[in-house]
NUDREN-720867 format. One line per 2 residues: number of its first residue (from 1); their letters; for each residue x negated, y negated, z negated of N, C-alpha, C. Coordinates in Angstrom, 3 decimals. Example, Ala and Ser with C-alpha at 12.3 -4.5 7.8 and 13.67 -1.06 7.14 Angstrom:
BEGIN
1 = as = -13.190/5.690/-7.800/-12.300/4.500/-7.800/-13.200/3.300/-7.800 | -12.850/2.250/-7.080/-13.670/1.060/-7.140/-12.900/-0.030/-7.870 $
This chain:
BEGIN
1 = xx = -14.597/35.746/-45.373/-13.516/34.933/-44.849/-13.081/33.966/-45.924 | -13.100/32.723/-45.530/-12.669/31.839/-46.768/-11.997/31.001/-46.157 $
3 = xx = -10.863/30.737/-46.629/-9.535/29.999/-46.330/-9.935/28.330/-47.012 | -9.518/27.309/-46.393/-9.895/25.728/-46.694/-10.007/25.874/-48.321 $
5 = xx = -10.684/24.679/-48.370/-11.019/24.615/-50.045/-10.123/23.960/-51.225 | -8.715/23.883/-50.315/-8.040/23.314/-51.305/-6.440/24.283/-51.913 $
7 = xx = -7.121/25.652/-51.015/-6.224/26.685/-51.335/-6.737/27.700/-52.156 | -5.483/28.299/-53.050/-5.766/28.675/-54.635/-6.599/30.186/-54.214 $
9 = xx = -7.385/30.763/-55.013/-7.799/31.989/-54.876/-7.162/33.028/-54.912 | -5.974/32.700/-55.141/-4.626/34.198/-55.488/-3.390/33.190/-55.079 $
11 = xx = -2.609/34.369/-54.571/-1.171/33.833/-54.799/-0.254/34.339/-56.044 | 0.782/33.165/-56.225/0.691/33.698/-57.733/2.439/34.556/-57.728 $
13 = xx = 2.920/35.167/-58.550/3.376/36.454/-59.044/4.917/36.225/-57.800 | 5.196/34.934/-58.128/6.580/34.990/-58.014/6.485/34.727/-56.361 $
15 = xx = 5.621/34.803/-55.413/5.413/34.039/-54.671/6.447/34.331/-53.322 | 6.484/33.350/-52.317/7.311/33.821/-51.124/7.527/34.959/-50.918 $
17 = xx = 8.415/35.111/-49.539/8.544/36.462/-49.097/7.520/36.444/-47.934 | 7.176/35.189/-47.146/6.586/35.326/-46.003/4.926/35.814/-47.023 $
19 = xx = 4.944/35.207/-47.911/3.295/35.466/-48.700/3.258/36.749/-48.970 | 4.397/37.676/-49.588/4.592/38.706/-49.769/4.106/39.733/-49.111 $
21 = xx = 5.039/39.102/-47.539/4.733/40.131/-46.799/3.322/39.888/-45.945 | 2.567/39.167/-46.216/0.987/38.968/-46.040/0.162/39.832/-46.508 $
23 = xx = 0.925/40.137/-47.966/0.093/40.426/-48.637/-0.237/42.527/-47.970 | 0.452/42.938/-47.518/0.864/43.987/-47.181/0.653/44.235/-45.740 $
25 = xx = 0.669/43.118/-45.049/0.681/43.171/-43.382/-1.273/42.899/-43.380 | -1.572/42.078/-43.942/-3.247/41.630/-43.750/-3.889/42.906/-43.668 $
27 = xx = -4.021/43.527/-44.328/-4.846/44.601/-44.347/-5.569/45.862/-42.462 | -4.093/45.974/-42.472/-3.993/46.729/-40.878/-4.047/45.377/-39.745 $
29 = xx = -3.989/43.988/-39.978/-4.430/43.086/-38.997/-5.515/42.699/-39.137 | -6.249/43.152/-40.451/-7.896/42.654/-40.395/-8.415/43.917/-39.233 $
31 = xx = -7.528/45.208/-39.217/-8.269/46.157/-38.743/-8.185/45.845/-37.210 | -7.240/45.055/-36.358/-6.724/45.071/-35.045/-5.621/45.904/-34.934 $
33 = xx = -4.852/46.593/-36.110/-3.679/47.474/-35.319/-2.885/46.606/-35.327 | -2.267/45.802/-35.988/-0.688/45.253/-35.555/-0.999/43.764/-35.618 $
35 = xx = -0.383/43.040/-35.264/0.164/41.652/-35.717/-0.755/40.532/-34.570 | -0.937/39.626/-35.277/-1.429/38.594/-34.586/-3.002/38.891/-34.289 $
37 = xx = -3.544/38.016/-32.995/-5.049/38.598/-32.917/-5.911/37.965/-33.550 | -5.187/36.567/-34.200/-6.397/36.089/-35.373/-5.706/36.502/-36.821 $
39 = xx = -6.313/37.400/-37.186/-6.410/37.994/-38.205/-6.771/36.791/-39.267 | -7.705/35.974/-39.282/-8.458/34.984/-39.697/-7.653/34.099/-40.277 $
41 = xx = -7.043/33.726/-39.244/-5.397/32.540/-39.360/-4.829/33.154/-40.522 | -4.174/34.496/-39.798/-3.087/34.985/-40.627/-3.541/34.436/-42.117 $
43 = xx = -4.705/35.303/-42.407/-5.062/35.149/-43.796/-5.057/34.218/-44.483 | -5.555/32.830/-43.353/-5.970/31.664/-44.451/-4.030/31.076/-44.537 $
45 = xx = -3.838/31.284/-43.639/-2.248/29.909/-43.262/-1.020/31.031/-44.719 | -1.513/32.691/-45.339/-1.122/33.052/-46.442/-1.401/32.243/-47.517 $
47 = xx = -3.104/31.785/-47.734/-3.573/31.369/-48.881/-3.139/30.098/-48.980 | -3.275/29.028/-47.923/-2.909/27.744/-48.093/-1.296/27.359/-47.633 $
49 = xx = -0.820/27.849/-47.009/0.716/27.657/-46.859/1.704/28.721/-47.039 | 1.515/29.688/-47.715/2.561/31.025/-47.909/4.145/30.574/-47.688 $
51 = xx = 4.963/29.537/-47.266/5.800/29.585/-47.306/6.115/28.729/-46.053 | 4.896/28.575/-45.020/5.297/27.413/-44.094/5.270/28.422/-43.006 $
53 = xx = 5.955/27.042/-41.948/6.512/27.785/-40.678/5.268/28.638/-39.652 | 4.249/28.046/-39.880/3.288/28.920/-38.980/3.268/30.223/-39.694 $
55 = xx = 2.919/30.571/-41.084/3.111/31.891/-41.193/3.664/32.869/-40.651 | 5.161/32.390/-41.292/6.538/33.246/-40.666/6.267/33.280/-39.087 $
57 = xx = 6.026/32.179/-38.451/6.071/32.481/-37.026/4.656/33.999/-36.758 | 3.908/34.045/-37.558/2.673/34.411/-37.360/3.362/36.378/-37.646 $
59 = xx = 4.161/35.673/-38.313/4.672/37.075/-39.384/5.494/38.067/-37.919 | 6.147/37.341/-37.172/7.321/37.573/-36.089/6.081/38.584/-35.054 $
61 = xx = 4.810/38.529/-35.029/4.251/39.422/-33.857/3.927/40.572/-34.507 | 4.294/41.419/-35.890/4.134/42.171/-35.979/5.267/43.143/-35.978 $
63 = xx = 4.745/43.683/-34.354/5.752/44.239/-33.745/6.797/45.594/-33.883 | 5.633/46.331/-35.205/5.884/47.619/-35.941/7.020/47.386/-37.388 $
65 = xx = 6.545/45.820/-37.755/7.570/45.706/-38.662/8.712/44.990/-38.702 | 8.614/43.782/-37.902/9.623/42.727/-37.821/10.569/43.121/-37.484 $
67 = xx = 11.238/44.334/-36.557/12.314/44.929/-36.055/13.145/45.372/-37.315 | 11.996/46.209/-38.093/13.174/46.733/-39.781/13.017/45.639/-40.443 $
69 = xx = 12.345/44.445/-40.361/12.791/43.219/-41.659/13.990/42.967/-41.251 | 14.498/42.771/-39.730/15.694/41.937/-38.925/16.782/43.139/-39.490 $
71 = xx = 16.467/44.016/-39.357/17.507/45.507/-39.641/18.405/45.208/-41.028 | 17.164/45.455/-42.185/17.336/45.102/-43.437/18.409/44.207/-43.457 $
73 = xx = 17.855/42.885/-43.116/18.476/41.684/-42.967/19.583/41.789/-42.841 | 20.266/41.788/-41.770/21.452/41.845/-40.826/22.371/43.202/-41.630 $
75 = xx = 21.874/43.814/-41.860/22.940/44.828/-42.528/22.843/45.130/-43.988 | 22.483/43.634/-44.624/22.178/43.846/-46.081/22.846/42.706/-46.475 $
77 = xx = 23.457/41.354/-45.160/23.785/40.147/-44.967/23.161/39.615/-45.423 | 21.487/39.116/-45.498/21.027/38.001/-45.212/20.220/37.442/-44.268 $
79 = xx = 20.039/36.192/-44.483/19.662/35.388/-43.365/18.334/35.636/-42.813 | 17.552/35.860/-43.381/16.012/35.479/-43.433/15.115/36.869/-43.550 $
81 = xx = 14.831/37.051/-42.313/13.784/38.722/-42.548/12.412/38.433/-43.374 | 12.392/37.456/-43.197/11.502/37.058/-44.680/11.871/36.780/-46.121 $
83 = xx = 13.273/37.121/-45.991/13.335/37.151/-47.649/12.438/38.007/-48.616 | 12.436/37.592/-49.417/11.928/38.000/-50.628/12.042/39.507/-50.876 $
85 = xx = 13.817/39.869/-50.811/14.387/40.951/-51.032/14.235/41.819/-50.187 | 14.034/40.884/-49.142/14.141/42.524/-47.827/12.813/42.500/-47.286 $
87 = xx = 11.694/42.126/-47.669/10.064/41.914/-47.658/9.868/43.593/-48.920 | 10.365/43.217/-49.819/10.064/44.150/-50.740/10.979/45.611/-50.816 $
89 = xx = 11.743/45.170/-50.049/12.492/46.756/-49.953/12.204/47.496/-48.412 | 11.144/47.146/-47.488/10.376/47.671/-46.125/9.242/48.154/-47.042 $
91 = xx = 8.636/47.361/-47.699/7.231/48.097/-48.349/7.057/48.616/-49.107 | 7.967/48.394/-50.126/7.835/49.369/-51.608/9.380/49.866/-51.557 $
93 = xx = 10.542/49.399/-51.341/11.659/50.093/-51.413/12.882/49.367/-52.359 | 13.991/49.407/-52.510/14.561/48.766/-52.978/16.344/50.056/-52.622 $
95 = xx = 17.362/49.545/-53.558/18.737/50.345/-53.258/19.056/49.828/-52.379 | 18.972/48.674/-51.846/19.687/48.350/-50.656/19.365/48.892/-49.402 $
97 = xx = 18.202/49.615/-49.400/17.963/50.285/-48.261/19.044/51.522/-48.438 | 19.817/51.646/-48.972/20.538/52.862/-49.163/22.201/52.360/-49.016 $
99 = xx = 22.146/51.291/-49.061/23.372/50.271/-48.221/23.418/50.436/-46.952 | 22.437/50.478/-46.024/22.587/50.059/-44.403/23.106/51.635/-43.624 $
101 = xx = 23.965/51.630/-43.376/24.649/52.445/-42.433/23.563/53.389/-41.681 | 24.218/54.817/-40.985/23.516/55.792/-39.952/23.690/54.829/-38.715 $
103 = xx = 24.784/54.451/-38.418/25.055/54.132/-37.298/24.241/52.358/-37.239 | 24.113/52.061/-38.094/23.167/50.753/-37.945/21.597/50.767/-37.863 $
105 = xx = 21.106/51.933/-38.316/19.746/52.046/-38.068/19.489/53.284/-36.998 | 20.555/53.744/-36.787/20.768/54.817/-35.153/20.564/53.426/-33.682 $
107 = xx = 21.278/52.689/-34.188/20.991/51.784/-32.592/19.727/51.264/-32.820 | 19.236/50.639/-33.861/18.327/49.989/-33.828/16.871/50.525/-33.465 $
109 = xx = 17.105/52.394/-33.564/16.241/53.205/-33.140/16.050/53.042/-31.545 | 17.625/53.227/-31.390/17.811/53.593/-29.931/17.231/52.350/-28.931 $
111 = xx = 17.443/51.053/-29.431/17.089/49.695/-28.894/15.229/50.301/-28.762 | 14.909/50.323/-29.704/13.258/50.261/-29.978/12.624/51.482/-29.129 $
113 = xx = 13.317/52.443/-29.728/12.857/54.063/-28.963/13.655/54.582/-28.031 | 14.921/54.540/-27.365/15.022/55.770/-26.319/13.710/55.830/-24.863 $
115 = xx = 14.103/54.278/-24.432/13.057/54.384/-23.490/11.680/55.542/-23.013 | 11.229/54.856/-24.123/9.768/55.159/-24.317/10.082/56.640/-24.947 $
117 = xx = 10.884/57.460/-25.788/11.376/58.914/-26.147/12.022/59.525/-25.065 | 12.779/58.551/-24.104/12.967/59.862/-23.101/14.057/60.834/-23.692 $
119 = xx = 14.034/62.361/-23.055/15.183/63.109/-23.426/14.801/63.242/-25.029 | 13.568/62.843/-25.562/13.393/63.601/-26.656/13.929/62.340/-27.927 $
121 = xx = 14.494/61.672/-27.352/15.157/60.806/-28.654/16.251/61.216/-29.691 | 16.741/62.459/-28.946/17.540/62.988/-30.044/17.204/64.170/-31.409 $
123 = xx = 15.357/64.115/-31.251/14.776/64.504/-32.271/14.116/63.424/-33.078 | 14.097/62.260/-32.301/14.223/61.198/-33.567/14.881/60.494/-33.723 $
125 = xx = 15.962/60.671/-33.719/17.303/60.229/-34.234/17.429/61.437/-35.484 | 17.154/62.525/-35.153/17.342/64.095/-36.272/17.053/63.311/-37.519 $
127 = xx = 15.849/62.387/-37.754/15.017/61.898/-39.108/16.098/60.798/-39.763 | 16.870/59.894/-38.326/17.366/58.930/-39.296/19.142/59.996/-39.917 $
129 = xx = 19.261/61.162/-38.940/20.305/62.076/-39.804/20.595/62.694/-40.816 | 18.890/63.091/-41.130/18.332/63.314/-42.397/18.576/62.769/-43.636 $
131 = xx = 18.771/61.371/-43.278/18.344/60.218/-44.327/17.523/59.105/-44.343 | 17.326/59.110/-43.344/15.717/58.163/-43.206/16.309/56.642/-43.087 $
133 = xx = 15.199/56.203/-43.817/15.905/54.758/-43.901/14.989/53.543/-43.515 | 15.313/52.398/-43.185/14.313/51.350/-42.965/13.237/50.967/-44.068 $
135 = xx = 12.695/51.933/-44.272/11.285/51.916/-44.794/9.892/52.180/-44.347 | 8.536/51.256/-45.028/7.610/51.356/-44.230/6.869/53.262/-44.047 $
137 = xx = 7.404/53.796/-44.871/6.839/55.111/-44.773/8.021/56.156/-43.992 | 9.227/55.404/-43.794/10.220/55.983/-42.560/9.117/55.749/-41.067 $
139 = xx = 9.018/54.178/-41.409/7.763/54.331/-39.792/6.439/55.188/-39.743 | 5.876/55.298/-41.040/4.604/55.935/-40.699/5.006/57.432/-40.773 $
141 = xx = 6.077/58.513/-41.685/6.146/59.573/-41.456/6.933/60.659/-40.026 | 7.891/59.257/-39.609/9.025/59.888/-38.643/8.847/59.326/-37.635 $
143 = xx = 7.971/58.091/-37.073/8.224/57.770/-36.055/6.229/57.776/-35.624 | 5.486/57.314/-35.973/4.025/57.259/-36.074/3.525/58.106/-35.408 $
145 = xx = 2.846/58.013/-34.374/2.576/58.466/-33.171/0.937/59.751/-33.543 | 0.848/59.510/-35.100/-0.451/60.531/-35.806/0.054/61.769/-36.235 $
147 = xx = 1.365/61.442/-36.439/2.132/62.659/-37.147/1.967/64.119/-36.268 | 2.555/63.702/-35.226/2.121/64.642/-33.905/0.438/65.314/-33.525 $
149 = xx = -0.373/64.809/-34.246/-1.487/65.606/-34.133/-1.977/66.007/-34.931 | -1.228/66.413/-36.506/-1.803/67.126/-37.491/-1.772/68.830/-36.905 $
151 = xx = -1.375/68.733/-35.723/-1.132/70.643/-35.371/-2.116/70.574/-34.086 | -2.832/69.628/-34.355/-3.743/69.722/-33.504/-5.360/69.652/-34.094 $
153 = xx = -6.370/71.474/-34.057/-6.960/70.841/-35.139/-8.204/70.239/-34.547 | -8.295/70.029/-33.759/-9.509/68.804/-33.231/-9.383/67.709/-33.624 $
155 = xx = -8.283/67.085/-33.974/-7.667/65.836/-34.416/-6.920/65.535/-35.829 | -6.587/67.152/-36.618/-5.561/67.358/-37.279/-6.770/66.120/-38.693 $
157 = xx = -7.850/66.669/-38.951/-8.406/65.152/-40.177/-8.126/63.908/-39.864 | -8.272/63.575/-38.598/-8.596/62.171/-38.458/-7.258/61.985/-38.813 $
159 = xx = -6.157/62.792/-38.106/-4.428/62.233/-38.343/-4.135/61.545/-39.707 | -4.096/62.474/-40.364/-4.357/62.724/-41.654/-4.380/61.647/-42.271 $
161 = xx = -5.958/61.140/-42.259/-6.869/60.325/-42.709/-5.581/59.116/-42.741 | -5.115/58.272/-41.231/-4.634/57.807/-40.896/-3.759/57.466/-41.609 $
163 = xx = -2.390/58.533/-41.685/-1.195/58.778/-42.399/-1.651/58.154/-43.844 | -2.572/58.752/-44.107/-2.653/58.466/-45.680/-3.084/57.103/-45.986 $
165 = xx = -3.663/56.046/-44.930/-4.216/55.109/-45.529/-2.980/54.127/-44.653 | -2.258/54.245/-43.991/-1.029/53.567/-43.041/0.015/53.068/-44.489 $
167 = xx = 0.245/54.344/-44.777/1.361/54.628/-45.819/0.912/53.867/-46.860 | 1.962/53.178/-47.638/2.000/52.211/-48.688/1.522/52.946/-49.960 $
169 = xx = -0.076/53.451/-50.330/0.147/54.364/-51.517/0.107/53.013/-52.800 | 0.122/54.293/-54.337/0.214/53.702/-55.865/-0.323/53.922/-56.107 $
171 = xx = -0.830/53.692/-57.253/-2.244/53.969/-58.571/-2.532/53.528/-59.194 | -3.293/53.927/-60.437/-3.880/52.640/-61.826/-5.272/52.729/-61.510 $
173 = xx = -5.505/51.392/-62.081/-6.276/50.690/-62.145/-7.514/51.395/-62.605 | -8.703/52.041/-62.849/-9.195/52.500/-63.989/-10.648/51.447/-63.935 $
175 = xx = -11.113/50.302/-63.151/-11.948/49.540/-63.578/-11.961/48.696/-62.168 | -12.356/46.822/-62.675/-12.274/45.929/-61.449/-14.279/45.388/-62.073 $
177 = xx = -14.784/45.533/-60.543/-15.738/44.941/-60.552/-15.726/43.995/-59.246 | -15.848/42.648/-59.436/-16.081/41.523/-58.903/-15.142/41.702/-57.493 $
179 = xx = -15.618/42.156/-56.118/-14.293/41.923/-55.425/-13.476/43.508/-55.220 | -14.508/44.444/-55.525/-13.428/45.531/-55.468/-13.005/46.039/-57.007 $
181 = xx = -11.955/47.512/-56.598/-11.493/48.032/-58.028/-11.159/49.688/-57.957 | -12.023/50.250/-58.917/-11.311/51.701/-58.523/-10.227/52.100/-58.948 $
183 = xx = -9.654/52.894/-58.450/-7.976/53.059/-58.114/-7.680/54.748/-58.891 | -7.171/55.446/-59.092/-6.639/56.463/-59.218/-5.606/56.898/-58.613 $
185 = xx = -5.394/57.712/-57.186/-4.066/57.487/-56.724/-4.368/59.038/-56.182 | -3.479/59.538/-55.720/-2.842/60.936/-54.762/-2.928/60.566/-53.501 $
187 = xx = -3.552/61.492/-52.895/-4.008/61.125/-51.304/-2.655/62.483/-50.734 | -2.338/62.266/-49.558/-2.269/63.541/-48.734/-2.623/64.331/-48.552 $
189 = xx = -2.445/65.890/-48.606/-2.623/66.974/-48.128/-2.139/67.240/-46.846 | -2.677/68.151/-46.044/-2.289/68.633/-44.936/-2.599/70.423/-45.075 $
191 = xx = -1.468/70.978/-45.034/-2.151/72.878/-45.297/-1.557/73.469/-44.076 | -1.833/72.768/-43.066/-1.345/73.424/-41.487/0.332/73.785/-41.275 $
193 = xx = 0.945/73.483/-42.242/2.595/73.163/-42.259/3.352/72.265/-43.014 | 2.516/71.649/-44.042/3.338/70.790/-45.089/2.724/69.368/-44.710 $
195 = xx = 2.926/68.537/-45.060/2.412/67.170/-45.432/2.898/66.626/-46.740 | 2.054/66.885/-48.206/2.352/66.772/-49.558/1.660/65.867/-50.251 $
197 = xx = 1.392/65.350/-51.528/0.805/64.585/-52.276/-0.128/65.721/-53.160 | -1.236/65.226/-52.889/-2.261/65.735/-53.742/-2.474/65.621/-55.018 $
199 = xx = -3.358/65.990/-55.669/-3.466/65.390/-57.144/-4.356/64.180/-56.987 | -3.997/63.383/-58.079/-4.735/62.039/-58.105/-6.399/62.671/-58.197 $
201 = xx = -6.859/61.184/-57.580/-8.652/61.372/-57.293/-8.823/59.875/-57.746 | -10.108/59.210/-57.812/-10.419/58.053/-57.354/-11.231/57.231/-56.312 $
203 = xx = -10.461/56.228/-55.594/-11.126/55.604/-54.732/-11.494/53.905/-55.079 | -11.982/53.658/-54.131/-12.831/52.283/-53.939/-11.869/51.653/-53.204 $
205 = xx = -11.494/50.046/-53.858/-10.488/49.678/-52.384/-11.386/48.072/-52.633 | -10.446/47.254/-51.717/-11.081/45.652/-51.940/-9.715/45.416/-52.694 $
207 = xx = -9.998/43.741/-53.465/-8.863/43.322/-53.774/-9.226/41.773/-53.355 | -10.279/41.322/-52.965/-10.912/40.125/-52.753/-11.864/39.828/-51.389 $
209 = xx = -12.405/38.736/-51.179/-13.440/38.873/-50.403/-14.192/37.505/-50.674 | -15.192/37.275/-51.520/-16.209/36.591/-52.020/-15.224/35.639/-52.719 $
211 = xx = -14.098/36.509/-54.005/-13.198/36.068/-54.817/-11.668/35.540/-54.400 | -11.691/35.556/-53.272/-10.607/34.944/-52.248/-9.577/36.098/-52.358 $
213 = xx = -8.585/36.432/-52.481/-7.671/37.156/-51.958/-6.532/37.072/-52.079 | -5.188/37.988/-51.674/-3.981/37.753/-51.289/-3.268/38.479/-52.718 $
215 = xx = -3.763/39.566/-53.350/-3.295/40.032/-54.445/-3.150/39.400/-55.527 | -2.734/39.615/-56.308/-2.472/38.801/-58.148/-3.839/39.692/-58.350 $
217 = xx = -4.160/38.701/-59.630/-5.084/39.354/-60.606/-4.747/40.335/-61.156 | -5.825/41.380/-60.723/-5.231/42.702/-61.754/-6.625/43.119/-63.143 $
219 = xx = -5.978/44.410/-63.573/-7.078/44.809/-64.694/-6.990/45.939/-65.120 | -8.027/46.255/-65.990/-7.887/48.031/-66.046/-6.230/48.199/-66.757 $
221 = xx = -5.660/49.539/-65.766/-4.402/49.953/-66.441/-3.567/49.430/-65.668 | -3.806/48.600/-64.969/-2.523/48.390/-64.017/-1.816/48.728/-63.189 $
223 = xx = -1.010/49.238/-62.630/-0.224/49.928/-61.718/-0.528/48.932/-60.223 | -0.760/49.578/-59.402/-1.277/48.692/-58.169/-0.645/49.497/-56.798 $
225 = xx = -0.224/48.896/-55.603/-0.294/49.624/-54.701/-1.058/49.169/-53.132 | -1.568/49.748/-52.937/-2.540/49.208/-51.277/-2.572/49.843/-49.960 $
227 = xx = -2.694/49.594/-49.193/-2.304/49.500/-47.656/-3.906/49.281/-47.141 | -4.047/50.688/-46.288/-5.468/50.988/-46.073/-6.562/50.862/-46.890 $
229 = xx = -7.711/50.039/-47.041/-8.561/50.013/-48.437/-8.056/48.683/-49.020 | -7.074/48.108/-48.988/-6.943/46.879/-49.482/-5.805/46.404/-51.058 $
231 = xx = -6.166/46.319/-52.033/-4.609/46.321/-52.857/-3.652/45.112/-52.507 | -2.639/45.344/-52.686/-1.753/44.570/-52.299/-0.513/44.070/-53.774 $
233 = xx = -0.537/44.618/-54.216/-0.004/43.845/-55.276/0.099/44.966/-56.624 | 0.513/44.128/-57.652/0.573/44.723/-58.992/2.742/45.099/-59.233 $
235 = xx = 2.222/46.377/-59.556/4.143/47.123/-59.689/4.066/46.803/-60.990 | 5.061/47.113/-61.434/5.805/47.683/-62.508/6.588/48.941/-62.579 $
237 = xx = 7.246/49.431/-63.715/7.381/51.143/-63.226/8.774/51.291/-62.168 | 9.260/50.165/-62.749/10.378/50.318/-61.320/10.397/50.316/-59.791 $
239 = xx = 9.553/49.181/-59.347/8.703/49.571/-58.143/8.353/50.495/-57.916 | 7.129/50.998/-58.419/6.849/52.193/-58.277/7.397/53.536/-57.937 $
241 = xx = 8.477/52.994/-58.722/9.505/54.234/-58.623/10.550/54.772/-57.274 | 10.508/53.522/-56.912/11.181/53.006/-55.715/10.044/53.696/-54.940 $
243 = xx = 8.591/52.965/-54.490/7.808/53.684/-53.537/7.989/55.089/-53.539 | 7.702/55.567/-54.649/7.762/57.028/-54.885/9.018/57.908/-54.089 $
245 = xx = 9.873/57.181/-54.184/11.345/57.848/-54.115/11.310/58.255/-52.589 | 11.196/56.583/-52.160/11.147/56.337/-50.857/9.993/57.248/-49.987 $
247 = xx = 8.986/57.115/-50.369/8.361/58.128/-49.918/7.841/59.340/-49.685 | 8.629/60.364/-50.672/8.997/61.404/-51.001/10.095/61.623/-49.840 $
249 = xx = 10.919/60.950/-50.233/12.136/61.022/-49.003/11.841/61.476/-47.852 | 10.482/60.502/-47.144/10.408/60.672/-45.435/9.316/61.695/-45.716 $
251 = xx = 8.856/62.046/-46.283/7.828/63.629/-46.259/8.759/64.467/-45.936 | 9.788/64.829/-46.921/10.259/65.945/-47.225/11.243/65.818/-45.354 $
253 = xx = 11.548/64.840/-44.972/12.425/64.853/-43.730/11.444/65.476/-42.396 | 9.882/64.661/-42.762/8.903/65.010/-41.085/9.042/66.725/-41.376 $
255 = xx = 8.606/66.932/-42.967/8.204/68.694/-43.268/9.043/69.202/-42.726 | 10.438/68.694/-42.687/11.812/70.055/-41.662/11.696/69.888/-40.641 $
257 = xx = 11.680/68.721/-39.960/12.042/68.169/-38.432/10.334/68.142/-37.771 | 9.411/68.174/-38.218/8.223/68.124/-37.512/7.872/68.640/-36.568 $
259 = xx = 8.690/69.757/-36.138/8.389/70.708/-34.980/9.513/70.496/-33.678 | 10.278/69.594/-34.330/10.750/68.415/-33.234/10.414/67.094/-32.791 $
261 = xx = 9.219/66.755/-33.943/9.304/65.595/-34.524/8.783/64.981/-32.645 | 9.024/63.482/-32.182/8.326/63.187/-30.812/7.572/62.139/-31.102 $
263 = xx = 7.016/62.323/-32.164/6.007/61.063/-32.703/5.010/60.812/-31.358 | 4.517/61.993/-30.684/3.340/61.839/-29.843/3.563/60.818/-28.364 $
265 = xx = 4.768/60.971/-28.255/5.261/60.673/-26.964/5.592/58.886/-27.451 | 5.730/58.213/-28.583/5.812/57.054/-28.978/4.622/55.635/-29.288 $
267 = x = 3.712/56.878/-29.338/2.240/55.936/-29.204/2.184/54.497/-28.376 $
C-alpha cells in the first residue's frame, strides 16, 4: 500500500490527534473489523493529510470508538473528539479518564447498550460500577462480545487469541529489520477462570509496509505499543504506565463480574 508520492514515510512525533488516532485505528481496519470500508483511503488521507477534514470525517465511522472519543470529550470539556488529549487517553490512558463521572459514562452505556442488552444491561452497567472507565481496554475487556466465549472450550483459544491482539498491548523493542520488528511483550493467559498477563515472550509485528508507515521510527530498546500485529507508536515510561494501569484495571473488573459479564448478547 503506498500513499501519493509526496507524502512523508512517517508521521512525525508531535503529530495530530486525528493522525494519532490513525495510527491505532489502521490496524483492525486493514483487517475489516471497524471503521471505514476503504481501509486504503484511511491509510493514505493519515500519511498525506493527518490533520484534514476527510480524515476526521473518515475517523467518525468507527463505530466502536467514536462514541468514547465524544464521551471523553464532553465530560473532560473539550471540543474536539479528535483532540490530541482525548485520542491518547481512549488508547493508552491518561488521569482524565478518572475525571468523567459514573453517571456520565452510565448513560452513555445505556444510549449504546440497553437495547441490544435487554434485561441483562444491568450486568454491564456492574463493570462501569466497578470502575470502568472510557478506555480502549474498558471496550475490549467489559463490553467485547469474545469475552463471553472464553468458557466456551470449542472457542475458548480463538477468544483469547482475539482479546489479546484487540487490546492495546506494550513492549521493547529487541531488534527492527526493514519493515517489521521483534517485540518483547506479555500476551494473555486464560486458566479457565482468570484472564491475566503472562510473562513476556517475543513476537513479530509490522511497523511499515515497503517503508511506508503510520508509526515514528523506532530502534532496539524502545518502548513500543501495537494493536493487532501492527506497532503503533513509541511510549515513554509514563505512557506506559498509564496503559498498564488502565489495563490492569478492566481485567481485574471482567475476572469478578464475568459470570455476569453479557458480552455475548452485544456482538
Amino acid at each position: 500500500m503506498t500513499p501519493p508520492a509526496s507524502a512523508p514515510t512517517e508521521l512525525p512525533a508531535s503529530s495530530s490527534g486525528p493522525a494519532l488516532f490513525a495510527r491505532y485505528a489502521y490496524p483492525p481496519n486493514r483487517r475489516g473489523s471497524c471503521g471505514p470500508a476503504d481501509s486504503q483511503g484511511f491509510f493514505a488521507n493519515a500519511m498525506a493529510d493527518p490533520a484534514g477534514q476527510e480524515l476526521r470525517a473518515m475517523a467518525r465511522e468507527f463505530a466502536g470508538a467514536w462514541p468514547y472519543l465524544q464521551l471523553i470529550a464532553d465530560a473532560t470539556g473539550l471540543d474536539d473528539p479528535l483532540d490530541r488529549r482525548v485520542v491518547q487517553a481512549y488508547w493508552i490512558g491518561s488521569p482524565r479518564l478518572d475525571g468523567i463521572g459514573v453517571r456520565a459514562i452510565g448513560d452513555s452505556m445505556e444510549e449504546r447498550f440497553r437495547f441490544r442488552s435487554g434485561p441483562f444491561f444491568s450486568n454491564l452497567s456492574e463493570g462501569v460500577l466497578a470502575g470502568g472507565v472510557p478506555h480502549h481496554s474498558f471496550h475490549v475487556f467489559c463490553i467485547y462480545p469474545w469475552i463471553g466465549l472464553l468458557g466456551d472450550e470449542r472457542r475458548a483459544e480463538q477468544a483469547l487469541t482475539v482479546l489479546d491482539m484487540c487490546r492495546i498491548r506494550w513492549g521493547r523493542v529487541v531488534t527492527v529489520t526493514g519493515d517489521q520488528a521483534v517485540v518483547e511483550s506479555s500476551h494473555l493467559q486464560w486458566d479457565g477462570a482468570r484472564l491475566t498477563l503472562g510473562p513476556p515472550t517475543v513476537e513479530t509485528v509490522q511497523r511499515s509496509t515497503d517503508g511506508v508507515g503510520l508509526a515514528p521510527e523506532i530502534h532496539d530498546g524502545d518502548q513500543v505499543t501495537m494493536h493487532w500485529d501492527w506497532v503503533c507508536d513509541k511510549v515513554d515510561d509514563q505512557h506506559l504506565a498509564w496503559l498498564e494501569q488502565y489495563t490492569r484495571r478492566h481485567l481485574s473488573i471482567v475476572n469478578e463480574h464475568r459470570a455476569a459479564n453479557p458480552a455475548p448478547l452485544l456482538g
